[in-house]
One Martini backbone bead per residue (centre of mass of N, CA, C, O) as a GRO file, in nm:
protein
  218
    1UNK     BB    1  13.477  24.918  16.397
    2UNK     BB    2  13.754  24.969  16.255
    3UNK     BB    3  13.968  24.756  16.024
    4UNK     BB    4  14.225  24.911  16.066
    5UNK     BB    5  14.587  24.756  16.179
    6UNK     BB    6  14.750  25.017  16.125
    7UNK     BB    7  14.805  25.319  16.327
    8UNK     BB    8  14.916  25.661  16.236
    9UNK     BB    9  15.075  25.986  16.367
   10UNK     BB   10  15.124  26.339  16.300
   11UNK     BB   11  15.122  26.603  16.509
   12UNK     BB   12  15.044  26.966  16.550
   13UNK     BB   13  15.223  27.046  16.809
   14UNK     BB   14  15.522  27.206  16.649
   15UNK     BB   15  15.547  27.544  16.528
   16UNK     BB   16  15.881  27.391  16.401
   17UNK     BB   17  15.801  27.233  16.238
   18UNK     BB   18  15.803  27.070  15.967
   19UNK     BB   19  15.629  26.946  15.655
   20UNK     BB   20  15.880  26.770  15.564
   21UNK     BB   21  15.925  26.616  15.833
   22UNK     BB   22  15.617  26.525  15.862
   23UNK     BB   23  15.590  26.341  15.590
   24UNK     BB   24  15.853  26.170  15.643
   25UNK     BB   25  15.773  26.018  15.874
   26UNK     BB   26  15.488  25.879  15.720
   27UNK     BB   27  15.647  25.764  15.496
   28UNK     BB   28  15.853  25.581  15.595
   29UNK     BB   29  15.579  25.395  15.774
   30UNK     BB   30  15.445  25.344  15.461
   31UNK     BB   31  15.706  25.185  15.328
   32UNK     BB   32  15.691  24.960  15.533
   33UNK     BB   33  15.387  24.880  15.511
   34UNK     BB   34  15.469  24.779  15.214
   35UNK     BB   35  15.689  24.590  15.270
   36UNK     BB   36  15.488  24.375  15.458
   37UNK     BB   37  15.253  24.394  15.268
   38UNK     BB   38  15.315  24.397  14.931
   39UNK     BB   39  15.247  24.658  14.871
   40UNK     BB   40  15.109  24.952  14.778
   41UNK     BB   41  15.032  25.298  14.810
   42UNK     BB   42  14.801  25.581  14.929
   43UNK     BB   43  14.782  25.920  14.838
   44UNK     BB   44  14.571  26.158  15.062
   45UNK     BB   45  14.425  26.445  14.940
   46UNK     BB   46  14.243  26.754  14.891
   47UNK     BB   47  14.458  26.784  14.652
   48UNK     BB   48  14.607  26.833  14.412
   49UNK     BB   49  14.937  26.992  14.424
   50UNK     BB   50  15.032  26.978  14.734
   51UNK     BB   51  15.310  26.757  14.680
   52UNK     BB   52  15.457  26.953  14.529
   53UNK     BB   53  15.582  27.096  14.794
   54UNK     BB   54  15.678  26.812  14.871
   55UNK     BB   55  15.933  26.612  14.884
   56UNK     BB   56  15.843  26.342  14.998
   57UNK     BB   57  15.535  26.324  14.841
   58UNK     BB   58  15.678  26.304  14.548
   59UNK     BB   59  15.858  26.051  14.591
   60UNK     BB   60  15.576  25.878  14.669
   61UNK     BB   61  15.434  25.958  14.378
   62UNK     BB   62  15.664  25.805  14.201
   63UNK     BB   63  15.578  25.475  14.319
   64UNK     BB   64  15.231  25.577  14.388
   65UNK     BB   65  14.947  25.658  14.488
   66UNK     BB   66  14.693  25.900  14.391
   67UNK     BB   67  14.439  26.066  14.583
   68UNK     BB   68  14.097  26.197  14.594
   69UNK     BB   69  13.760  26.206  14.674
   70UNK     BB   70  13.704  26.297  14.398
   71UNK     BB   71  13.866  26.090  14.262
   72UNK     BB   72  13.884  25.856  14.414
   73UNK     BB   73  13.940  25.495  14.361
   74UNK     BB   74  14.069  25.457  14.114
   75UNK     BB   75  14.333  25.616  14.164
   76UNK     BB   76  14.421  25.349  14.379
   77UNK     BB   77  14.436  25.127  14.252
   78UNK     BB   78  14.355  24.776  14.297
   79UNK     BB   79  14.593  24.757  14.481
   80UNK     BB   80  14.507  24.783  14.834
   81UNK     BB   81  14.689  24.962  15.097
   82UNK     BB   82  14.840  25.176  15.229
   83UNK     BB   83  14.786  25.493  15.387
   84UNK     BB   84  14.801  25.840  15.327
   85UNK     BB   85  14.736  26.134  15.526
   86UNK     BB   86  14.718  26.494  15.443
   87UNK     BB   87  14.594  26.728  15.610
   88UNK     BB   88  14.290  26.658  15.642
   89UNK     BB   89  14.008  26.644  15.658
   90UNK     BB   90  13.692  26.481  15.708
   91UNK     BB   91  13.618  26.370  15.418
   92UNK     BB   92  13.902  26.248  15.354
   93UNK     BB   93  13.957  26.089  15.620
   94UNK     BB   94  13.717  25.899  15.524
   95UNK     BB   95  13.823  25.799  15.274
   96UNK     BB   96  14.062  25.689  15.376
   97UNK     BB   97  13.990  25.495  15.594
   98UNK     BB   98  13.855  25.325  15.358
   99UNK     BB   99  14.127  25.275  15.214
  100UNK     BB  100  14.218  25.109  15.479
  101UNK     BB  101  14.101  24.869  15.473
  102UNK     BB  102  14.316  24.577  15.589
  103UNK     BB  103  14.544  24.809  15.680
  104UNK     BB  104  14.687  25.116  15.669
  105UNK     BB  105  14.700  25.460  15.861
  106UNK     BB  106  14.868  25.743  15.800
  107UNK     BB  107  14.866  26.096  15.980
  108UNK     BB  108  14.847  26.443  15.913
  109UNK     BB  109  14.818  26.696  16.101
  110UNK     BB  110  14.601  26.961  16.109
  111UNK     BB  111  14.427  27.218  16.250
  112UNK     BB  112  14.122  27.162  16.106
  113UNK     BB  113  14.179  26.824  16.217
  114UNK     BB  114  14.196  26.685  16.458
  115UNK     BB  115  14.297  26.353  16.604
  116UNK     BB  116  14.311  26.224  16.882
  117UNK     BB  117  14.068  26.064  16.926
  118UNK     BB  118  14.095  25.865  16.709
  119UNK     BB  119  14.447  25.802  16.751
  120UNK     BB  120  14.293  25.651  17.039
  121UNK     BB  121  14.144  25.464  16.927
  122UNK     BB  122  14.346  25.318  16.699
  123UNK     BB  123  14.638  25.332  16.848
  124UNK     BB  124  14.824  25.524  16.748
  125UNK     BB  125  15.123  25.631  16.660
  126UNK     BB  126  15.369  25.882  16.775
  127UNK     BB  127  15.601  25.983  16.518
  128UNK     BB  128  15.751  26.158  16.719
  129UNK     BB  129  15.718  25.913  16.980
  130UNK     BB  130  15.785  25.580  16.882
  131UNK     BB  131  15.818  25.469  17.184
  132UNK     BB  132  15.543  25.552  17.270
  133UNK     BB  133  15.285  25.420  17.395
  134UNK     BB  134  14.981  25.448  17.342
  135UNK     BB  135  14.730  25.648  17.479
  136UNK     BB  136  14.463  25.575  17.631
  137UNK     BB  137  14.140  25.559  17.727
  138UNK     BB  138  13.973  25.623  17.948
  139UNK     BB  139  13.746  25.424  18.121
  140UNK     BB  140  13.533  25.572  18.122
  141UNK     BB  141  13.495  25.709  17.878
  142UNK     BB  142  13.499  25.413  17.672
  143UNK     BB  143  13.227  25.345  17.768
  144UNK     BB  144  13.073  25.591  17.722
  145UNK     BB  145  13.162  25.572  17.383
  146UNK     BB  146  13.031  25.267  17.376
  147UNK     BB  147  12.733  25.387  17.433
  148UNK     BB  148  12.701  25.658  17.202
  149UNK     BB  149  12.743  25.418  16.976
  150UNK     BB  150  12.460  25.252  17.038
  151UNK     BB  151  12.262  25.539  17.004
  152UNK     BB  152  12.369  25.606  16.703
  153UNK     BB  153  12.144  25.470  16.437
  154UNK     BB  154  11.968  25.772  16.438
  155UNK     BB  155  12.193  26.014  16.467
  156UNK     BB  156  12.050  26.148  16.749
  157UNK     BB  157  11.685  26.194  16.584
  158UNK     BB  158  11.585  26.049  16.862
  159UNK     BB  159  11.471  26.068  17.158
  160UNK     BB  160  11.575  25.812  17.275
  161UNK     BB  161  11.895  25.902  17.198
  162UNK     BB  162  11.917  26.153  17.279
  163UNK     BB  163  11.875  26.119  17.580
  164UNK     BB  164  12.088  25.902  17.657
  165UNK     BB  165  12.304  26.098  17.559
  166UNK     BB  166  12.274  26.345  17.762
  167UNK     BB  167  12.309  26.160  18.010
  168UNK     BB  168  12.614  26.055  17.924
  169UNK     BB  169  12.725  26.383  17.940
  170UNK     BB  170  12.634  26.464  18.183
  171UNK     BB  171  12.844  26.278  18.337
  172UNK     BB  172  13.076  26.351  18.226
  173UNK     BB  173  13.048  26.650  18.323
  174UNK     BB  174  13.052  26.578  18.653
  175UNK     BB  175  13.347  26.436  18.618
  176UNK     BB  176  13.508  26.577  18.369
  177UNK     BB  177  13.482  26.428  18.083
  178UNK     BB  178  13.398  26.647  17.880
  179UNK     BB  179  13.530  26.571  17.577
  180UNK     BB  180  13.485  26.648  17.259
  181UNK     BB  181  13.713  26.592  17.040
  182UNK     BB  182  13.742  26.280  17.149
  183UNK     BB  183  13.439  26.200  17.131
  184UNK     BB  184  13.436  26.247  16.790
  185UNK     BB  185  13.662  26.080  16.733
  186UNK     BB  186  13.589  25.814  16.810
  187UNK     BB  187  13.334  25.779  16.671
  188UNK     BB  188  13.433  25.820  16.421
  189UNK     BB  189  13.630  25.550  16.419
  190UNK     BB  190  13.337  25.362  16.462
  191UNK     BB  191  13.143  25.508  16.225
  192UNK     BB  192  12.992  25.748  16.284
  193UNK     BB  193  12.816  25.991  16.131
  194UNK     BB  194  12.797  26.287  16.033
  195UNK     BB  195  12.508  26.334  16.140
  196UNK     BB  196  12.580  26.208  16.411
  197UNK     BB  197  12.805  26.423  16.481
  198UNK     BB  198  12.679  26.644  16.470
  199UNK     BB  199  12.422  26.579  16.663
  200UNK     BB  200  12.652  26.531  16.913
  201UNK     BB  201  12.755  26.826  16.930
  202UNK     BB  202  12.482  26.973  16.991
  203UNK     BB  203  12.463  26.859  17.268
  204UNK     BB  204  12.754  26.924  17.404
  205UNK     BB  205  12.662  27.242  17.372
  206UNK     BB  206  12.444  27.235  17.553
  207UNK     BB  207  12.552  27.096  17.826
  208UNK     BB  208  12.755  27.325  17.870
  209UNK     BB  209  12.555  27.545  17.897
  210UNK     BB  210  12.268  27.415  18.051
  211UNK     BB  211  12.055  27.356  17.739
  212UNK     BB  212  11.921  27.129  17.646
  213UNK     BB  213  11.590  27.162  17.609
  214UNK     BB  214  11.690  27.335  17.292
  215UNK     BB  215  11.782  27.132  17.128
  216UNK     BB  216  11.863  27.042  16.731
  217UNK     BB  217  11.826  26.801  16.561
  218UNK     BB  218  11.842  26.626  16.213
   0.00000   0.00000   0.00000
């Protein structure tokens, strides 16, 4: 399980937010998280020059570090504090989620990597509704999800864990349980590598067809 301390989040659910009020949000709760920890904050973009078109997120990298998975942790000053990460891909999420290691991490969220999961696997606040205390993962689904954890060793490219994997997504796909987007979510945050959620979707997508026996991980 990941070390960060607090973690928050603005969903993309409503496609009449406005991008300059979800980065609002996201800087408000980050600029707490640095008054409390005396720390500095660092933006995380997938890219130099998306802040300058949010005014929120250019004033906060007037007093803020800013840097990119490509650019690294240099830029990211010496003194690692709370972490914004900005419509992040799956790369710079993870990324940045190292640099908060420690500290707190809000993230705005993106259409192209959905974030339910992670969200509610780290318990992070929806900055949205902030009133409302995160929902976490149904309890059959969490032990199942730490289940698929312990087999995760050699993401699941061993027959023997492989094998495991398909009988507890069978099990849950029989329960009802078996989301997709929450379970790869969740065990990113528990920290499963890239190559084990790869082929752990492909898992999923076998049991959902009902050809698992021709599943093919790497």
């Amino acid at each position: 399980m990941t070390n960060i301390l607090r973690a928050a989040w603005v969903p993309d659910d409503d496609p009449h937010r406005d991008w300059e009020i979800a980065a609002q949000l996201a800087v408000d709760w980050i600029r707490e998280e640095c008054a409390d920890q005396r720390a500095n904050g660092v933006l995380v973009l997938n890219a130099f020059g998306a802040e300058q078109s949010v005014p929120a997120l250019r004033r906060f990298t007037a007093q803020h570090a800013a840097t990119t998975p490509r650019a690294g942790r240099n830029r990211a000053d010496s003194g690692l504090g709370p972490v914004l990460a900005y419509v992040p891909t799956e790369r710079t999420l993870d990324f940045a989620a190292g640099l908060a290691r420690g500290s707190s991490l809000a993230v705005v969220e993106g259409s192209s990597s959905p974030l339910e999961g992670r969200a509610r696997e780290l318990g992070a606040v929806d900055l949205t509704r902030p009133d409302e205390t995160p929902t976490p993962i149904e309890s059959a689904l969490t032990a199942a999800i730490g289940r698929l954890h312990f087999y995760s060793n050699n993401s699941f490219s061993v027959q023997f864990g492989k094998q495991r994997a398909q009988r507890i997504l069978e099990d849950l796909r029989g329960e009802d349980l078996l989301d997709r987007e929450l379970i790869l979510g969740a065990l990113v945050a528990r920290g499963v590598s890239d190559r084990g959620v790869r082929n752990l979707d492909k898992l999923i997508e076998s049991v959902v067809s009902g050809d698992s026996s021709r599943t093919h991980v790497s």
